[in-house]
LUMMAR-161239 format. One record per residue: residue number from 1; x, y, z of N, C-alpha, C in turn. Coordinates in steps of 0.02 Angstrom, whole numbers, always signed. Example, Ala and Ser with C-alpha at 12.3 -4.5 7.8 and 13.67 -1.06 7.14 Angstrom:
% residues 2
 num n_east n_north   n_up ca_east ca_north  ca_up c_east c_north   c_up
   1   +660    -284   +390    +615     -225   +390   +660    -165   +390
   2   +642    -112   +354    +684      -53   +357   +645      +2   +394
This chain:
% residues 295
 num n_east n_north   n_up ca_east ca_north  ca_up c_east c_north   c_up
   1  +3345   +1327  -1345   +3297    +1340  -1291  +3285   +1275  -1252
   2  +3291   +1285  -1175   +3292    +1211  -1139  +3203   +1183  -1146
   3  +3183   +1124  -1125   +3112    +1133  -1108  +3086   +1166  -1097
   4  +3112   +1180  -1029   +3065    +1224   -972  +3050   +1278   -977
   5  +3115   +1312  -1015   +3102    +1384  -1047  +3052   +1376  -1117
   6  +3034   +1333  -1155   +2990    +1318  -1215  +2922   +1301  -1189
   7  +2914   +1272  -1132   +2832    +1262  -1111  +2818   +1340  -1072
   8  +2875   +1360  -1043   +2848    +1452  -1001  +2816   +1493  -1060
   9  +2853   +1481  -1114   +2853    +1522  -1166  +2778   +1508  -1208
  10  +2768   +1439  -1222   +2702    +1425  -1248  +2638   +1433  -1199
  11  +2645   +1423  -1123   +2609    +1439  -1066  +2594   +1528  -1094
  12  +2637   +1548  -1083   +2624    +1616  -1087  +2596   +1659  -1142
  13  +2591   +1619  -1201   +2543    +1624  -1246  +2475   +1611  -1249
  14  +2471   +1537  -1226   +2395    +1519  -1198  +2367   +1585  -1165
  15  +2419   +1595  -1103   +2377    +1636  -1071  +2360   +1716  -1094
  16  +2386   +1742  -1142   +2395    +1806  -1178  +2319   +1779  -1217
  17  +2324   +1746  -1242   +2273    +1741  -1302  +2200   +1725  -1248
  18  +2210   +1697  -1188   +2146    +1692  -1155  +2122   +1746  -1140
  19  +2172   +1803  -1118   +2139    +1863  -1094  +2102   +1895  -1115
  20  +2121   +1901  -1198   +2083    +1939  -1229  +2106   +2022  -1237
  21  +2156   +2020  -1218   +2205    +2090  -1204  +2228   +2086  -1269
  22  +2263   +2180  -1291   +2302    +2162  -1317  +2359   +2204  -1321
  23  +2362   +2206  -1251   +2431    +2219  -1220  +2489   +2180  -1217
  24  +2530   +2168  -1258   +2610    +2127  -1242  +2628   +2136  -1189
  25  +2647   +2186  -1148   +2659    +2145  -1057  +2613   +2087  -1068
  26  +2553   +2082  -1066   +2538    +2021  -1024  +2573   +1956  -1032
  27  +2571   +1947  -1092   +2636    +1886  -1116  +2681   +1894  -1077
  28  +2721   +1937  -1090   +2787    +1927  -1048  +2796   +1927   -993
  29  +2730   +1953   -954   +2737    +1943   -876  +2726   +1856   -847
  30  +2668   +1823   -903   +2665    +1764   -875  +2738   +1719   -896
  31  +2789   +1752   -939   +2831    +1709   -980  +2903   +1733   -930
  32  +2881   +1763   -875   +2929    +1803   -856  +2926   +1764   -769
  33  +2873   +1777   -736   +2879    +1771   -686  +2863   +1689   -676
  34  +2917   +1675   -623   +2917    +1583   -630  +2873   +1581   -565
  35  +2809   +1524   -612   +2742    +1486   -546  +2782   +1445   -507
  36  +2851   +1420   -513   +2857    +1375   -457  +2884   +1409   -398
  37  +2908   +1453   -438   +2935    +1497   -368  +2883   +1514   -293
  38  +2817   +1522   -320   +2758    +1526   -290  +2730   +1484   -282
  39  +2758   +1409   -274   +2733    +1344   -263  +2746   +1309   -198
  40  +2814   +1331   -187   +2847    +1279   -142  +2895   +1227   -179
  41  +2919   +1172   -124   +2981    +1118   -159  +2904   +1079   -212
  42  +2918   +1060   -256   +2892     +978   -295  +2917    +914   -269
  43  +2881    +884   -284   +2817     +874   -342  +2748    +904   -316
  44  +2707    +922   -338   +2665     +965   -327  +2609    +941   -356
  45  +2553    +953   -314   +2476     +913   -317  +2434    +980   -375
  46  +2394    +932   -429   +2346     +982   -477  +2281    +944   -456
  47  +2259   +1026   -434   +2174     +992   -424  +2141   +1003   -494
  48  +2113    +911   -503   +2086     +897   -561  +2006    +923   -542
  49  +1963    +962   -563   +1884     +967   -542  +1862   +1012   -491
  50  +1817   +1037   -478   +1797    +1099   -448  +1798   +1053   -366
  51  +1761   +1003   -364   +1759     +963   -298  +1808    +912   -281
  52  +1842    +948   -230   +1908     +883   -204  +1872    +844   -143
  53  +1890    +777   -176   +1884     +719   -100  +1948    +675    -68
  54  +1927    +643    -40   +1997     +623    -17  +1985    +558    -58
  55  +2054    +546    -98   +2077     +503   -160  +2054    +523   -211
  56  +2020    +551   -217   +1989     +583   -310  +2011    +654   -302
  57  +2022    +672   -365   +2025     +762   -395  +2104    +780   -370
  58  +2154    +735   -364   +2214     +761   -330  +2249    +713   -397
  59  +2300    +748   -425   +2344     +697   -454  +2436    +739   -449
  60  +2466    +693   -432   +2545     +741   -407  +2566    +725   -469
  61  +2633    +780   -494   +2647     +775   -533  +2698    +710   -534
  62  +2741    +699   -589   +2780     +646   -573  +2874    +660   -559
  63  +2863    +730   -544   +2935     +735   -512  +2931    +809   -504
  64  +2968    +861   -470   +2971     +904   -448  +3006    +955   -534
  65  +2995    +946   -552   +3036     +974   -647  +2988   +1013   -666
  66  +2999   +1080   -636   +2936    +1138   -638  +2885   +1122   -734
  67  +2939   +1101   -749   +2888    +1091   -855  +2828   +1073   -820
  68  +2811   +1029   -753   +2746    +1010   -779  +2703   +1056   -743
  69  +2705   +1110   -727   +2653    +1164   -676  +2652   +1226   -752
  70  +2676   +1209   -803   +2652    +1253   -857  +2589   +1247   -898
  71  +2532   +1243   -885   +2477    +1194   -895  +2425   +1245   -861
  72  +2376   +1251   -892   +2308    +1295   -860  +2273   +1239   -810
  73  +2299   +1234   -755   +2280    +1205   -691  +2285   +1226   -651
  74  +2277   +1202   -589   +2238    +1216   -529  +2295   +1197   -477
  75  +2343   +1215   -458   +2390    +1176   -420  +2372   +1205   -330
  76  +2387   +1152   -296   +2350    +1157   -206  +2421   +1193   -166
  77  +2396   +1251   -150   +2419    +1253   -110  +2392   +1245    -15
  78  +2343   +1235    +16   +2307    +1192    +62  +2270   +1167    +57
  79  +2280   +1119    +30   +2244    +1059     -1  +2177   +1047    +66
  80  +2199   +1038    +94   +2143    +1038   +154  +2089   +1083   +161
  81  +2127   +1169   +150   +2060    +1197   +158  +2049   +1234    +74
  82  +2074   +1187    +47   +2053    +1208    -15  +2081   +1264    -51
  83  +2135   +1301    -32   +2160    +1343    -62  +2210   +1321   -121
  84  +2217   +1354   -164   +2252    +1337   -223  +2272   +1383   -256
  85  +2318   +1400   -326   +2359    +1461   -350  +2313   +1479   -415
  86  +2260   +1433   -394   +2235    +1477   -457  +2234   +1449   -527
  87  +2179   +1455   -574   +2167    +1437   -623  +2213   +1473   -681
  88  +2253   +1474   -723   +2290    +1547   -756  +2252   +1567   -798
  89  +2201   +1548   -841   +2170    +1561   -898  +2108   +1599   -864
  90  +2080   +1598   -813   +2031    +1640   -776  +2084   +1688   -769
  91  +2138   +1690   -713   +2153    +1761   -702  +2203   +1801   -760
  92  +2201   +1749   -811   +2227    +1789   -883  +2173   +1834   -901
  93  +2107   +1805   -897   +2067    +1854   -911  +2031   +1900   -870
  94  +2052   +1899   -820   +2013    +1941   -766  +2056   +1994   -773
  95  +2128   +1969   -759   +2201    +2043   -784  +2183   +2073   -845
  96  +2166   +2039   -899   +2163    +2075   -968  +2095   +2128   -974
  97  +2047   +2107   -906   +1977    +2166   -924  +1991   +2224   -883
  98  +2035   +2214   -803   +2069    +2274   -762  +2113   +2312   -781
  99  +2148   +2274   -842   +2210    +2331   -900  +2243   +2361   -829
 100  +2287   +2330   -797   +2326    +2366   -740  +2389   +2396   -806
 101  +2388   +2476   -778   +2448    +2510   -818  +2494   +2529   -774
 102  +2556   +2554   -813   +2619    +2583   -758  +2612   +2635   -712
 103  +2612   +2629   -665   +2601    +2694   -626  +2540   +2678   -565
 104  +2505   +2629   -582   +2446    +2630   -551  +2463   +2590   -477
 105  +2393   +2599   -436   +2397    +2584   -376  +2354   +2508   -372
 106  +2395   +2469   -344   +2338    +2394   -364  +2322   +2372   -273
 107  +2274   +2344   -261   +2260    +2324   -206  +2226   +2234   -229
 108  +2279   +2198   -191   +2260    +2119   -195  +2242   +2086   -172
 109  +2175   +2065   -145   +2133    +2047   -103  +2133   +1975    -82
 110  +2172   +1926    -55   +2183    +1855    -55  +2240   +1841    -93
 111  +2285   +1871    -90   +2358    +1855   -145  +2378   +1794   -134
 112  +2368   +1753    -56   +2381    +1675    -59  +2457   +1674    -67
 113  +2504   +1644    -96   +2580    +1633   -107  +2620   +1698   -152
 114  +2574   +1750   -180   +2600    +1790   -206  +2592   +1816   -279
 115  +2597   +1729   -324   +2600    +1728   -397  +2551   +1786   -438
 116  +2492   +1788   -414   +2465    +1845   -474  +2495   +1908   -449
 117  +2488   +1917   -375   +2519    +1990   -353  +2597   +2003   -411
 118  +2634   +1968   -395   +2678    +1967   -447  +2681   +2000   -516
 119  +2632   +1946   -549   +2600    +1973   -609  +2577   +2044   -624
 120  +2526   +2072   -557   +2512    +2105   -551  +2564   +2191   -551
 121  +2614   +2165   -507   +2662    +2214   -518  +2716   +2225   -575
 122  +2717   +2165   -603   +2752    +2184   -679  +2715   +2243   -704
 123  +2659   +2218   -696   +2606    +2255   -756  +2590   +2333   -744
 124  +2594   +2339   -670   +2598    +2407   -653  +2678   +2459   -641
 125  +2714   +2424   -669   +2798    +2423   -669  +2800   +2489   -742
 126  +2839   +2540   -730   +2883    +2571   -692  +2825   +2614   -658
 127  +2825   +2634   -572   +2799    +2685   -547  +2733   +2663   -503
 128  +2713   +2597   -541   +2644    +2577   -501  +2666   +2534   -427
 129  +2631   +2520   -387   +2637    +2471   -333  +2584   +2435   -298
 130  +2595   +2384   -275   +2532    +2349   -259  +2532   +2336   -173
 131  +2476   +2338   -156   +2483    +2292    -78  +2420   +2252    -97
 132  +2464   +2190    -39   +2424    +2126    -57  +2411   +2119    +15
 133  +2355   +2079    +15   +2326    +2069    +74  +2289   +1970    +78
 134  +2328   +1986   +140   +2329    +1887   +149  +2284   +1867   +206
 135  +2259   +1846   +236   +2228    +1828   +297  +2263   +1768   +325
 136  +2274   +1742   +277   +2309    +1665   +311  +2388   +1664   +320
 137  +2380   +1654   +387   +2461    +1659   +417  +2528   +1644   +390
 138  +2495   +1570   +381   +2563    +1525   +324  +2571   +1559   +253
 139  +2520   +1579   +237   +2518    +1626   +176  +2543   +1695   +160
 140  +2531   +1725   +218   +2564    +1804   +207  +2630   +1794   +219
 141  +2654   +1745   +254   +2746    +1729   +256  +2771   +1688   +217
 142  +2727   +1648   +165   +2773    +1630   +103  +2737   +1680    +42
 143  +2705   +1718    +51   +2704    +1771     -6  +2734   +1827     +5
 144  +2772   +1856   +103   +2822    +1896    +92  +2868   +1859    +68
 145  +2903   +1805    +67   +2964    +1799    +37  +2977   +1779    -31
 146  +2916   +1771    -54   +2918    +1769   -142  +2899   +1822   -167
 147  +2885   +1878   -139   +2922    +1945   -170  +2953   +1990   -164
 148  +3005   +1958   -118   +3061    +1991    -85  +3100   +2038   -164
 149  +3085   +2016   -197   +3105    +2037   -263  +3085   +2094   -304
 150  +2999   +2094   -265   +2988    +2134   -315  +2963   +2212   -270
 151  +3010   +2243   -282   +2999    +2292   -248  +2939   +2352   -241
 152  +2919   +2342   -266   +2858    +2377   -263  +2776   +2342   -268
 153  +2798   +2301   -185   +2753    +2249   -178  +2750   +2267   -100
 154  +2699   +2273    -46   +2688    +2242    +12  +2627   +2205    +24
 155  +2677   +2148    +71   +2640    +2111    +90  +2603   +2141   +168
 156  +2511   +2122   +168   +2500    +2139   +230  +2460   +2060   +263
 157  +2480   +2048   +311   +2456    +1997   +348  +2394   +2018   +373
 158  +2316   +2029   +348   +2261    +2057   +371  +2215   +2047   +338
 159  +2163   +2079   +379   +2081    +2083   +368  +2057   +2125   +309
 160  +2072   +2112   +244   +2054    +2177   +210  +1975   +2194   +196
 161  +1944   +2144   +252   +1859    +2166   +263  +1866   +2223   +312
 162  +1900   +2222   +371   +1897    +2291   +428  +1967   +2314   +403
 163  +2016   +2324   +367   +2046    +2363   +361  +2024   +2424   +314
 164  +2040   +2492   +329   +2038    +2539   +254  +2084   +2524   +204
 165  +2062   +2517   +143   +2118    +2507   +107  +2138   +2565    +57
 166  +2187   +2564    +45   +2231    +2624    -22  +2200   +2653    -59
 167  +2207   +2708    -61   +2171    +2722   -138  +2215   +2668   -198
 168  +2159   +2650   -239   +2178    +2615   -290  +2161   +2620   -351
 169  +2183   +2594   -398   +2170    +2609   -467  +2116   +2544   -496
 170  +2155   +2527   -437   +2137    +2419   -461  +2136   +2390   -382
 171  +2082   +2358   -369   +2045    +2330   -318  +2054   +2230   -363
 172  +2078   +2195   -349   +2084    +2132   -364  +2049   +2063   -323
 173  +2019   +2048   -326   +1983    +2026   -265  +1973   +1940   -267
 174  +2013   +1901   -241   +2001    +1831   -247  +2001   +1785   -202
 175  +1925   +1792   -163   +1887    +1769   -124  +1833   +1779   -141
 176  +1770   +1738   -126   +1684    +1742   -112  +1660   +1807    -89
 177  +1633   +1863   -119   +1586    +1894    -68  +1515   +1902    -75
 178  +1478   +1899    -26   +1391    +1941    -38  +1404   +1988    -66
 179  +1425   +2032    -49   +1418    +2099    -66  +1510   +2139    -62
 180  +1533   +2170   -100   +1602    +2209   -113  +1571   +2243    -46
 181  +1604   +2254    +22   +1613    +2308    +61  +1596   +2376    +45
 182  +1575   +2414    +68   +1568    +2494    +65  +1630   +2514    +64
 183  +1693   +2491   +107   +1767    +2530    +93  +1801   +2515    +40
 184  +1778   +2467    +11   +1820    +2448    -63  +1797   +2489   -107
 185  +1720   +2484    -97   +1709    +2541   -161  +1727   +2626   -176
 186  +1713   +2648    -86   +1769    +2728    -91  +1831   +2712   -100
 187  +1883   +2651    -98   +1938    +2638   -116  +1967   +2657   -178
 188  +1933   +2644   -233   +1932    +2660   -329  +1925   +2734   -329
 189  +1991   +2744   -351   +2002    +2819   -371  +1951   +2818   -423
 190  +1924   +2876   -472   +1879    +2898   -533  +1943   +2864   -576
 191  +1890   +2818   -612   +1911    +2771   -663  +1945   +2706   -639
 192  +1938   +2703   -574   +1969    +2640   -562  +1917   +2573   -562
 193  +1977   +2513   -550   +1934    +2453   -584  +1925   +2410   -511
 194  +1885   +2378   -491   +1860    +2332   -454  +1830   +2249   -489
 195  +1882   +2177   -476   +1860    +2125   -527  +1831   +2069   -446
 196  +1782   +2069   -454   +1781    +2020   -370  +1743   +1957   -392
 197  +1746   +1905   -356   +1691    +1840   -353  +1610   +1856   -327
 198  +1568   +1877   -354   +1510    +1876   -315  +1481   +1815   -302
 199  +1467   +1792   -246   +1408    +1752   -239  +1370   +1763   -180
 200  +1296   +1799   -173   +1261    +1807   -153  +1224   +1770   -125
 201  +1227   +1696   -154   +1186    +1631   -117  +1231   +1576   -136
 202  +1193   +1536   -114   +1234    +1471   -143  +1246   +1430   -213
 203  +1178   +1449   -270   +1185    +1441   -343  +1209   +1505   -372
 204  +1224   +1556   -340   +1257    +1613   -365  +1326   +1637   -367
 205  +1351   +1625   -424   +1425    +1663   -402  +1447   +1670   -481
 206  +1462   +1743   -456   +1478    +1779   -541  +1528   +1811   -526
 207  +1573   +1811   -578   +1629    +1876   -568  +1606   +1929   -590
 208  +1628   +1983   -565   +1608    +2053   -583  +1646   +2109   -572
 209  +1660   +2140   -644   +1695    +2208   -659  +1640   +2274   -636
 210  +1693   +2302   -597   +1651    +2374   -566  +1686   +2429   -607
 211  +1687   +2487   -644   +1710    +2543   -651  +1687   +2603   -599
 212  +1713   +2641   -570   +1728    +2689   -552  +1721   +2734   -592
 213  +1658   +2770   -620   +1646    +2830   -656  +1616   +2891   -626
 214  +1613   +2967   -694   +1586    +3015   -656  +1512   +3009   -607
 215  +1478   +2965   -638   +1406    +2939   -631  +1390   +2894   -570
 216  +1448   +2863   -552   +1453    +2810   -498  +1481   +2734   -525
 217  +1459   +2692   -497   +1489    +2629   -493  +1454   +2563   -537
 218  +1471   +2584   -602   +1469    +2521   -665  +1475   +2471   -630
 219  +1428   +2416   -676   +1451    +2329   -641  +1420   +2310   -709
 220  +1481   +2264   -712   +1475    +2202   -772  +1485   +2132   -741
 221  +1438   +2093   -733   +1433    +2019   -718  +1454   +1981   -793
 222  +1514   +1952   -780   +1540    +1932   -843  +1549   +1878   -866
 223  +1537   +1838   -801   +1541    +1759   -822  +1529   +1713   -732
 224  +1537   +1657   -751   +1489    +1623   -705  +1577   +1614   -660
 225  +1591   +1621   -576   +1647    +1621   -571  +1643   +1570   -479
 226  +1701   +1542   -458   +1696    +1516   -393  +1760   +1530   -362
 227  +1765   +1536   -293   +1829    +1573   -266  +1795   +1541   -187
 228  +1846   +1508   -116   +1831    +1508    -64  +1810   +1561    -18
 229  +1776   +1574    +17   +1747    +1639    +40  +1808   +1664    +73
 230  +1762   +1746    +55   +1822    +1789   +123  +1784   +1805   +161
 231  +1832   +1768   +211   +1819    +1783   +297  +1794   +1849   +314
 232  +1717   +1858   +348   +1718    +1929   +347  +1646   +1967   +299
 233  +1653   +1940   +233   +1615    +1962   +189  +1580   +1932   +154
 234  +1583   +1845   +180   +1543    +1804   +140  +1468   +1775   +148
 235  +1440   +1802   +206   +1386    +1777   +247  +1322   +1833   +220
 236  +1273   +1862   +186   +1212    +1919   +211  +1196   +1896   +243
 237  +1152   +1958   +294   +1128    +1967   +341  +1050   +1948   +330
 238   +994   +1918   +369    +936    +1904   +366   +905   +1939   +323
 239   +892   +2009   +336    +876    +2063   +309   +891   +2075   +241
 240   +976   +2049   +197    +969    +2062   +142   +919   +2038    +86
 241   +923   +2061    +45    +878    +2072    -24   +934   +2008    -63
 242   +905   +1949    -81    +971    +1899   -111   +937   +1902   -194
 243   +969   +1901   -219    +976    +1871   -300   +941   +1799   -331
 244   +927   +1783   -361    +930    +1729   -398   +960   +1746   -463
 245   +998   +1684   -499   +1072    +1694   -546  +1038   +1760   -586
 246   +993   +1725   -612    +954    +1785   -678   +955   +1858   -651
 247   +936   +1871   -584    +919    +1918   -549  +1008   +1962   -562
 248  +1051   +1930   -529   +1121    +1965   -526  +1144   +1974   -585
 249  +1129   +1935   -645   +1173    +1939   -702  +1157   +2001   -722
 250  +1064   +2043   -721   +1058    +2099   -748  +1086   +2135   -708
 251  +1121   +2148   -659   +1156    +2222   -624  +1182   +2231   -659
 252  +1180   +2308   -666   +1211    +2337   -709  +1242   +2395   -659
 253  +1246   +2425   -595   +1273    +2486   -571  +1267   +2454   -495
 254  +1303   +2495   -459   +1315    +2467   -377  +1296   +2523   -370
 255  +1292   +2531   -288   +1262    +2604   -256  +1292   +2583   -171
 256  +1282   +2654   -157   +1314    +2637    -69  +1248   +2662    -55
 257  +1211   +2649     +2   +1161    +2660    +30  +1142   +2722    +67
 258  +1218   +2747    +68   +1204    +2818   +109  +1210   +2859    +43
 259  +1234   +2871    -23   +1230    +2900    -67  +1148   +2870    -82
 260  +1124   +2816    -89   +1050    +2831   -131  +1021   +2772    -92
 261   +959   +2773    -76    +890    +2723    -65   +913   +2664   -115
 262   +884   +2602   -106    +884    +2562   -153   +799   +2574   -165
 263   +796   +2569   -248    +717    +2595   -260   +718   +2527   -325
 264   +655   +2530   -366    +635    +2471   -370   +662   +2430   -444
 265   +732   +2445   -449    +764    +2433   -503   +818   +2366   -433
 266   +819   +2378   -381    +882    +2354   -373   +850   +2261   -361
 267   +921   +2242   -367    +936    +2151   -389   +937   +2125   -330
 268   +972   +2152   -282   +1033    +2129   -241  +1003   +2189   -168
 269  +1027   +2205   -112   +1010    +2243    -56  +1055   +2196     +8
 270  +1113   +2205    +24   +1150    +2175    +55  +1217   +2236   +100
 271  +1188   +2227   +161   +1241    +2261   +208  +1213   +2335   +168
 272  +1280   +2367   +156   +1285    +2445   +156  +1288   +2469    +73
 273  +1270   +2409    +45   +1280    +2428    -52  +1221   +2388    -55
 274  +1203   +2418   -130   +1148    +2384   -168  +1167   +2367   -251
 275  +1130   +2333   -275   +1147    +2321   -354  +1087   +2342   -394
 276  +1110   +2394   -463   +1041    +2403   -500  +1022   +2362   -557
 277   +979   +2356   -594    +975    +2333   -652   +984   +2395   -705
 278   +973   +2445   -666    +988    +2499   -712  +1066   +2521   -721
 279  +1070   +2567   -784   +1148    +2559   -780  +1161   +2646   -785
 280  +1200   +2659   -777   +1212    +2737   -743  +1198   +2797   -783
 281  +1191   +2770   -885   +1181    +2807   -919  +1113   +2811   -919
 282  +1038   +2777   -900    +990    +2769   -883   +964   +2808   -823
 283  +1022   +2806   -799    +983    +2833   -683  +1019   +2913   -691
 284   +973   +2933   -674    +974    +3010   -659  +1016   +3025   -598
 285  +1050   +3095   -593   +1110    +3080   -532  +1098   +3051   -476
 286  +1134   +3040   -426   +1119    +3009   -383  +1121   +3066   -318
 287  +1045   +3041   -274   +1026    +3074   -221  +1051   +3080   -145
 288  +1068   +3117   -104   +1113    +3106    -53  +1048   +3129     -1
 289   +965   +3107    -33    +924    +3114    +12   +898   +3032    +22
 290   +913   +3006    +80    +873    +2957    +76   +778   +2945   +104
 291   +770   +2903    +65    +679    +2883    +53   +665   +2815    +74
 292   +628   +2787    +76    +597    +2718    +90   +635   +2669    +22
 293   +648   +2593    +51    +654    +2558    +14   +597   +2547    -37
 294   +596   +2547    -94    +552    +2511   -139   +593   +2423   -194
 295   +537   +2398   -161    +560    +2333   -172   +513   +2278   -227
């Protein structure tokens, strides 16, 4: 076994065992699909630390010899505006709580160069397919051509805040938002999964698993999470109802505003969704009469 193939191989264990899955695809998809391919030429910059400045938090590797991008880091891809491929041990575990299966419909919200979309479509391989959605120009044309391969992948160069998107099984979301959109959430077929960045203010930002049930829309705030905003969905409006951390961590259920009032359980009150502290086995069905806010 050469190096390079012996660090993919131990990489791809790290990242199996981070997820917390215990699905074998996931191994083999990270042991399978090559990060440099989704890099660009090397040597290639790892952002060391959550805050980059100019001369600190940047260190290049020391030659373009993909062994060294096998490593749970942070590698830049616009270093300027801060975009990058991603942490692997976060989205090891963000993949391992969405359980994408064969057949399913995935929607990828900021795919950036491609690499998790990738991932993403192994995992939904044989029958599933994904569309990914890029906003950034340079980005949706080097993530169409890094998966020229994988066929049951499109790339869309767009707004997936004003676009409708797919029905999906799996909503993937990696950008900042206030609030998940009202079209993402009719997006999740019954039983589908929604994993997004919340941050509601500026000390707030949680990742959060949505299910798609008979009852409505589960939310699990699962850990403390940071992602650059998406364009579009990262701003509330004067009017919203904002969080403090404690406040968001108890949501327990989302709601669309034209299905129910927000009444005096909710966390959160932003645009066209709300967040409860109550959780769906608790809340009695939901009303398609609306009433006064209670706050």
């Amino acid at each position: 076994m050469t190096v390079l193939a012996e660090a993919r191989k131990f990489y791809a264990r790290l990242m199996a065992a981070n997820s917390g899955s215990a699905d074998p695809r996931l191994e083999d998809a990270f042991a399978t699909v090559p990060r440099e391919a989704f890099l660009g030429p090397g040597p290639w910059t790892v952002i060391v630390g959550r805050m980059v400045t100019a001369g600190n938090g940047k260190v290049v590797t020391p030659s373009a010899d993909p062994v060294h991008i096998y490593q749970d880091v942070l590698m830049a891809l616009d270093a300027d505006k801060g975009i990058n491929n991603g942490e692997p041990s976060l989205h090891a575990m963000w993949i391992g709580k969405i359980a994408p299966k064969p057949g399913e419909a995935v929607t990828h919200i900021g795919a950036g160069t491609g690499y998790y979309t990738a991932l993403l479509a192994r995992l939904v391989s044989p029958g599933g397919a994904v569309t990914a959605f890029e906003l950034e120009a340079d980005l949706a044309s080097r993530a169409t051509k890094n998966l020229e391969a994988y066929g049951n992948v499109t790339v869309i160069h767009g707004d997936a805040v004003t676009t409708t998107l797919p029905p999906s099984d799996v909503i993937y979301v990696n950008a900042g938002v206030a609030a998940p959109p009202a079209g993402w959430l009719k997006a999740l077929r019954p039983g589908g999964r929604m994993i997004f960045p919340w941050r509601p203010a500026e000390r707030v930002a949680l990742a959060v698993l949505v299910t798609r049930t008979k009852k409505g829309f589960a939310c699990n705030p699962f850990m403390g999470s940071w992602f650059i905003p998406c364009v579009g969905a990262s701003v509330a409006s004067p009017a919203a109802k904002i969080p403090d951390r404690e406040q968001a961590a108890r949501s327990r259920s989302i709601w669309l505003t034209s299905d129910k009032a927000p009444d005096g359980t909710a966390t959160a009150i932003i645009g066209d969704v709300w967040f409860s502290s109550q959780s769906l086995d608790d809340r009695p069905p939901a009303s398609r009469t609306k009433g006064k806010t209670a706050l």
